[in-house]
Structures are given as structure tokens and as C-alpha cells.
C-alpha positions as CSV (number, residue, x, y, z in Angstrom):
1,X,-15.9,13.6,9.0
2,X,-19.0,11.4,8.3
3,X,-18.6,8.3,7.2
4,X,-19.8,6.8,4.5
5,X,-21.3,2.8,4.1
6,X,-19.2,2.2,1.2
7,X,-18.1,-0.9,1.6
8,X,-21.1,-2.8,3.4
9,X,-21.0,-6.1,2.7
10,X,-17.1,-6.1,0.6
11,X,-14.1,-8.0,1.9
12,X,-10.8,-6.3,1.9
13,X,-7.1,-7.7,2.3
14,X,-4.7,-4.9,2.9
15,X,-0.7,-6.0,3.5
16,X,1.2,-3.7,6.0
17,X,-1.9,-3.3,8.2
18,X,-0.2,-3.4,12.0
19,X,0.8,0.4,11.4
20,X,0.9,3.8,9.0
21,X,-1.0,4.1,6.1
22,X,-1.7,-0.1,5.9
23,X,-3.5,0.6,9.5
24,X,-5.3,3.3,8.8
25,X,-6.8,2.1,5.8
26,X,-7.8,-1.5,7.1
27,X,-9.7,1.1,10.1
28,X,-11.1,3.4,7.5
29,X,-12.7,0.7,5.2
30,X,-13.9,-1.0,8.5
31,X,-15.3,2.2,9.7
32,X,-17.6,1.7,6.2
33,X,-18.3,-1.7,6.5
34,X,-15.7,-4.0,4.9
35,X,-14.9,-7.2,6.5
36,X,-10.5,-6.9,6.8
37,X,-7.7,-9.1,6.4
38,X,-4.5,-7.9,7.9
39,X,-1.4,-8.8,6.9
40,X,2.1,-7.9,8.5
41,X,5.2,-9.3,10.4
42,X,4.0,-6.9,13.4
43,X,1.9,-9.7,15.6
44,X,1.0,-6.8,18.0
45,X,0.3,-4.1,16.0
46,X,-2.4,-6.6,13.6
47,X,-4.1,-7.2,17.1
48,X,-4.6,-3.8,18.2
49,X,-5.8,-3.3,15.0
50,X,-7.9,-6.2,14.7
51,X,-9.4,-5.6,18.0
52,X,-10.7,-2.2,17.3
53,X,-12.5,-3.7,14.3
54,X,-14.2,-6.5,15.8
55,X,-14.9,-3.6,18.6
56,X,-17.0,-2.1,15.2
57,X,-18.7,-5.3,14.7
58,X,-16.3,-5.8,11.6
59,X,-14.6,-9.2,11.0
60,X,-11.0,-8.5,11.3
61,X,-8.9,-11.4,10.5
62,X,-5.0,-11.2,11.0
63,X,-2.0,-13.4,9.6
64,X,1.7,-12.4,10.3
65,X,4.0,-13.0,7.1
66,X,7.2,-11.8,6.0
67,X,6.4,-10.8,2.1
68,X,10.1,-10.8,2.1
69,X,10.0,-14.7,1.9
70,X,8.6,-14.5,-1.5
71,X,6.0,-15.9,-3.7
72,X,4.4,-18.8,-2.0
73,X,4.1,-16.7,1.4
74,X,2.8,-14.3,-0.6
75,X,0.2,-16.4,-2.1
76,X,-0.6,-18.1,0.9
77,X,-0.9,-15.2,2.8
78,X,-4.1,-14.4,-0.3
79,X,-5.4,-17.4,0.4
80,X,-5.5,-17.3,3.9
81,X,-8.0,-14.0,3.5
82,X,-10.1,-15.1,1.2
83,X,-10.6,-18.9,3.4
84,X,-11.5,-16.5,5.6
85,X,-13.6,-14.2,4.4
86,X,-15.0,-16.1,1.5
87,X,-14.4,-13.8,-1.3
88,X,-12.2,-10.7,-2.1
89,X,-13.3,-7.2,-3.6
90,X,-10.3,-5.3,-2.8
91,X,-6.6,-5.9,-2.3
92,X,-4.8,-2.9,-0.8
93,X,-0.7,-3.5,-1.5
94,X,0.5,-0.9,1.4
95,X,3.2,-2.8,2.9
96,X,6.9,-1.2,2.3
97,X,10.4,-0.5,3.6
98,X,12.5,2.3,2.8
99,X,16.4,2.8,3.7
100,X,18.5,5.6,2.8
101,X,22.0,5.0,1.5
102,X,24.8,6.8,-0.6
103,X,24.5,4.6,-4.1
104,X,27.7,3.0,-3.8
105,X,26.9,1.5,-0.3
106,X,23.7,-0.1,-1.0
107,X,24.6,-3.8,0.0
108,X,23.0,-7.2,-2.1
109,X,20.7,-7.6,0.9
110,X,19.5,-4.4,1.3
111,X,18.4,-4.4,-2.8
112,X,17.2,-8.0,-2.8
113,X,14.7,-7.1,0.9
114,X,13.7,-3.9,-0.7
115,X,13.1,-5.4,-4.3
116,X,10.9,-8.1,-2.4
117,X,8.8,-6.3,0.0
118,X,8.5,-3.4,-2.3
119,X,7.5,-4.6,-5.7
120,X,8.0,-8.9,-5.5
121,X,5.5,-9.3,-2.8
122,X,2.8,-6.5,-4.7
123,X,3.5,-8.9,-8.3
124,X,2.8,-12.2,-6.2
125,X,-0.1,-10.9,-4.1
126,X,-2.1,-9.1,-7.0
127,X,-1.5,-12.1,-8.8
128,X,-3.0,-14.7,-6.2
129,X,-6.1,-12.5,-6.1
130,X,-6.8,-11.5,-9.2
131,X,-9.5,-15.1,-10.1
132,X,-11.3,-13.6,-6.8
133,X,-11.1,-10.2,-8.2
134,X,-12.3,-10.9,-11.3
135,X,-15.0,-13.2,-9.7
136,X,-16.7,-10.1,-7.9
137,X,-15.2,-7.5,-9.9
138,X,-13.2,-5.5,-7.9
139,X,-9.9,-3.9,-7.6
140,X,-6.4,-3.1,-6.0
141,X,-5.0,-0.5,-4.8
142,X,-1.5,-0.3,-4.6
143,X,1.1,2.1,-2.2
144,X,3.4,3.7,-5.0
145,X,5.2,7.1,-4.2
146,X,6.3,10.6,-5.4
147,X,9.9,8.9,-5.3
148,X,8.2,6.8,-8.5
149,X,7.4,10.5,-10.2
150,X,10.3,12.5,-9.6
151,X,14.1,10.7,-8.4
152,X,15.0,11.4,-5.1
153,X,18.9,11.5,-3.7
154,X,20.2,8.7,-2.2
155,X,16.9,6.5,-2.7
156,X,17.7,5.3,-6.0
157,X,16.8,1.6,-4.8
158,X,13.2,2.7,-2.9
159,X,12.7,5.1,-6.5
160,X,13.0,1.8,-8.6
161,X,10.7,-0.2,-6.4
162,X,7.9,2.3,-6.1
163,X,8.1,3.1,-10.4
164,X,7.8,-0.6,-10.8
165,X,4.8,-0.1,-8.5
166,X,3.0,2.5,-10.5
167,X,4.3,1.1,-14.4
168,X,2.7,-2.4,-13.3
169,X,-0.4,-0.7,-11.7
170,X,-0.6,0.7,-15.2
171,X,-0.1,-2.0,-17.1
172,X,-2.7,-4.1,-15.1
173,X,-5.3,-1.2,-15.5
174,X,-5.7,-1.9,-19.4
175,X,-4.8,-5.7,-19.2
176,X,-7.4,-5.8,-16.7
177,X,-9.9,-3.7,-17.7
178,X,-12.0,-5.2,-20.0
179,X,-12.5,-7.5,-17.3
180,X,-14.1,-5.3,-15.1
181,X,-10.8,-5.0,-12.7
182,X,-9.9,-1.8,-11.6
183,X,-6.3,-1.0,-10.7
184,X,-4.9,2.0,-9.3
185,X,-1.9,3.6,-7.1
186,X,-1.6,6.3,-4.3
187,X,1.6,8.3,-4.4
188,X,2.0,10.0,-1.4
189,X,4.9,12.5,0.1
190,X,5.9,12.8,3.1
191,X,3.9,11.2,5.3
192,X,3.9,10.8,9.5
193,X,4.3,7.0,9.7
194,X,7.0,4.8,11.5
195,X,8.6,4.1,8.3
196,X,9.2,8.6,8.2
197,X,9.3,8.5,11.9
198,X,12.3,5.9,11.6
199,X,14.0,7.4,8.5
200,X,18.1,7.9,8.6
201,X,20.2,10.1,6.6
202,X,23.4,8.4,5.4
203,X,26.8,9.9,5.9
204,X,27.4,13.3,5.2
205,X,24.1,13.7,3.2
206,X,23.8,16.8,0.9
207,X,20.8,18.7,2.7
208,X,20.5,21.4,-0.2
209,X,19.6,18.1,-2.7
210,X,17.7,16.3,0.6
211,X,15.4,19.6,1.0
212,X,13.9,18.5,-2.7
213,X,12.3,15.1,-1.2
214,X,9.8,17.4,0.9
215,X,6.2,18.8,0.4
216,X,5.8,21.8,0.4
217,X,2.7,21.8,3.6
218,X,2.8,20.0,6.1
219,X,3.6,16.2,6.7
220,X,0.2,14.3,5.9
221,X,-0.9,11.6,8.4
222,X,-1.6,8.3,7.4
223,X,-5.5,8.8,7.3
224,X,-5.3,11.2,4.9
225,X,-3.9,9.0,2.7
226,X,-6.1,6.1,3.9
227,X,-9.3,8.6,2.7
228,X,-7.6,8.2,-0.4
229,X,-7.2,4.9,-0.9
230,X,-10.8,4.6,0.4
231,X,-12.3,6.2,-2.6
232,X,-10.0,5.0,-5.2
233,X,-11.8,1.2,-3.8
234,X,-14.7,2.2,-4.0
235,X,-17.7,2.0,-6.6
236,X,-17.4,5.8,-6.9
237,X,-14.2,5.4,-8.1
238,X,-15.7,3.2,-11.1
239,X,-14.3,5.3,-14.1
240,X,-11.3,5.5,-11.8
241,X,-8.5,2.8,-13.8
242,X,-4.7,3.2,-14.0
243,X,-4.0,6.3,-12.0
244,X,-1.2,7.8,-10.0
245,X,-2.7,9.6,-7.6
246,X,0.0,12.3,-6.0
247,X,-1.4,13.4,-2.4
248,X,2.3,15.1,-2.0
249,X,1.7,18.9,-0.8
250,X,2.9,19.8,-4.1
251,X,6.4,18.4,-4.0
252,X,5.6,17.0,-7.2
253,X,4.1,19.9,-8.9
254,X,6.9,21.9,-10.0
């Protein structure tokens, strides 16, 4: 692959950078020349990621937050990257939590942690940034899923998350377009990520209705998707507004 300088000179904030799909694309958009803020609850894994773009000569900037904890971590967490890097072209909501369980089991906590990290945190965030955004204008791109396209058994909480995702990526497309914000989503399948890696069945799960929540080639891995993401930020991507971009294998397609 050769990489591009795409984003020479552009500063990037990407949530759920210390692993999957919020790692890789933090290292992709270094690899082209962005100056990164990382943003997790993984200490560790924002280091070694970090490290390997400060090893590229990139500033890489880390804070550890819990989007969980709402709105003013949320915004602070915004802030914190743009103090740091001293403007903001591109916010990357990645960061997201998945847990499979029979409807009727879902617990309070389970909807109100998935609700928050999910969809809450990518409202608050894109909201902190947009004056920066609008300042250089720039864009977001958000982490939606085929689960927002197409329902998927016993996911009916992670289903409603990611749609909200990809109706307010929508939305903000045309509020935001006439000022020159862009504002797009990635929905990928199955990718090979911890959050995949990690994934557990409930209780006697129907694997006839389970086989319909998977592509139909292989499993991506997360740097396919983060390619993805790459171009949708950048200024090729500039009649790019209001997508849902399906990178699925064709589990979508039918």
C-alpha cells in the first residue's frame, strides 16, 4: 500500500483509539500526516499507540476517559485535544461496546452503558467540536454498523445505538452543510477487533437466525475499515456528505 500525505498539517481526535478500528485509524491518519488525539479508558493500549506515532514524528497526544460518564467528560475530553493540538479538522467517533442478550434480559445498566458510550458520548463529542470544525472546515466521521441497516437477533439494544448513529450522522450532514462541515458514517460487518474477538452468545441462541449477522467473505480487519474512514476525512471525500458507507462482505446486500 502506498501511503498517501493526506492529512499533512490536519489534527485529528479519534475516541476508542487504544485498540480495533479506533487504533488503526489514529495509525493510518498518522501514517499521512495528521497530528492525533487518543481517547479511551485503555491507559496501555493509548501508549502503545501513542508511541508508535511519535516513533513517525507525529504528535500523538492521549487522555483516558470513560464516555460512559457523560457529557462534561465528553466535552472535556474535546477540549483536551484541541488545547493540545490547537485546532481540529477531524473527529472520528469509533469508540463502542457491544453485548449480546435475549431481549427480555437486557438489564437498566446494560441499556443506559450502551446508550452512553454508543450514541450519548458521539452527540456530546460532535457537539463540543463542531465551533473548531466549522473554524477550519472539516468533518466527522462516525463508527455506525450494518446492525443500523438491517436488525440483528438478540442485539436489539447495540441496533438502536448504531441507527441513532447513522440518522444523526444524517441529519448533521444537511444541518451542517452549508457550513462547509462534512459528516459521514462507516458501517462495517464483521470485523476482527477485541470487541468480535470478545463477543458472547446468550443462552441457547438460535444459530439458524445468528448465521444472518455474518458477511458473506471473510472477517475484515480493523485497517480495512480504518482505509475507510481515511478517505471519507479526507479532502477527496469533499462531495462526500451524509453517507452510510457499508464495508460488510455483502451481509447487507441481499
Amino acid at each position: 500500500m502506498t501511503v498517501q500525505n493526506r492529512f499533512e498539517g490536519k489534527s485529528v481526535i479519534v475516541t476508542g483509539a487504544a485498540s480495533g478500528i479506533g487504533r488503526a485509524t489514529a495509525l493510518r491518519l498518522g501514517e499521512e500526516g495528521a497530528d492525533v488525539v487518543l481517547l479511551d479508558i485503555d491507559e496501555e493500549g493509548l501508549n502503545s499507540a501513542a508511541k508508535i506515532l511519535t516513533d513517525m514524528d507525529r504528535q500523538g497526544h492521549t487522555r483516558v476517559v470513560d464516555l460512559s460518564q457523560g457529557s462534561e467528560a465528553c466535552r472535556a475530553a474535546i477540549d483536551f485535544g484541541v488545547q493540545k493540538l490547537g485546532k481540529l479538522d477531524v473527529l472520528c467517533n469509533i469508540a463502542g461496546i457491544a453485548k449480546a442478550r435475549h431481549f427480555s434480559d437486557v438489564t437498566d445498566a446494560e441499556w443506559d452503558r450502551m446508550m452512553a458510550i454508543n450514541l450519548s458520548a458521539v452527540f456530546f463529542g460532535s457537539q463540543a467540536a463542531l465551533p473548531h470544525l466549522i473554524a477550519t472546515q472539516g468533518n466527522i466521521v462516525n463508527m455506525s454498523s450494518t446492525a443500523a441497516l438491517d436488525g440483528q437477533i438478540y442485539n436489539a439494544v447495540y441496533c438502536a445505538t448504531k441507527a441513532g448513529v447513522l440518522q444523526m450522522t444524517k441529519a448533521l450532514a444537511i444541518e451542517l452543510a452549508s457550513k462547509k462541515v462534512r459528516v459521514n458514517a462507516v458501517c462495517p460487518g464483521t470485523v476482527m477487533t477485541p470487541l468480535v474477538e470478545n463477543f458472547e452468545l446468550p443462552e441457547d441462541p438460535d444459530m439458524q437466525l445468528m448465521s444472518r449477522m455474518f458477511s458473506l467473505l471473510d472477517p475484515a480487519q480493523p485497517e480495512e475499515i480504518a482505509s475507510a474512514v481515511a478517505y471519507l476525512a479526507s479532502d477527496e471525500a469533499r462531495f462526500v456528505s451524509g453517507i452510510s458507507f457499508a464495508i460488510d462482505g455483502a451481509q447487507s446486500a441481499g
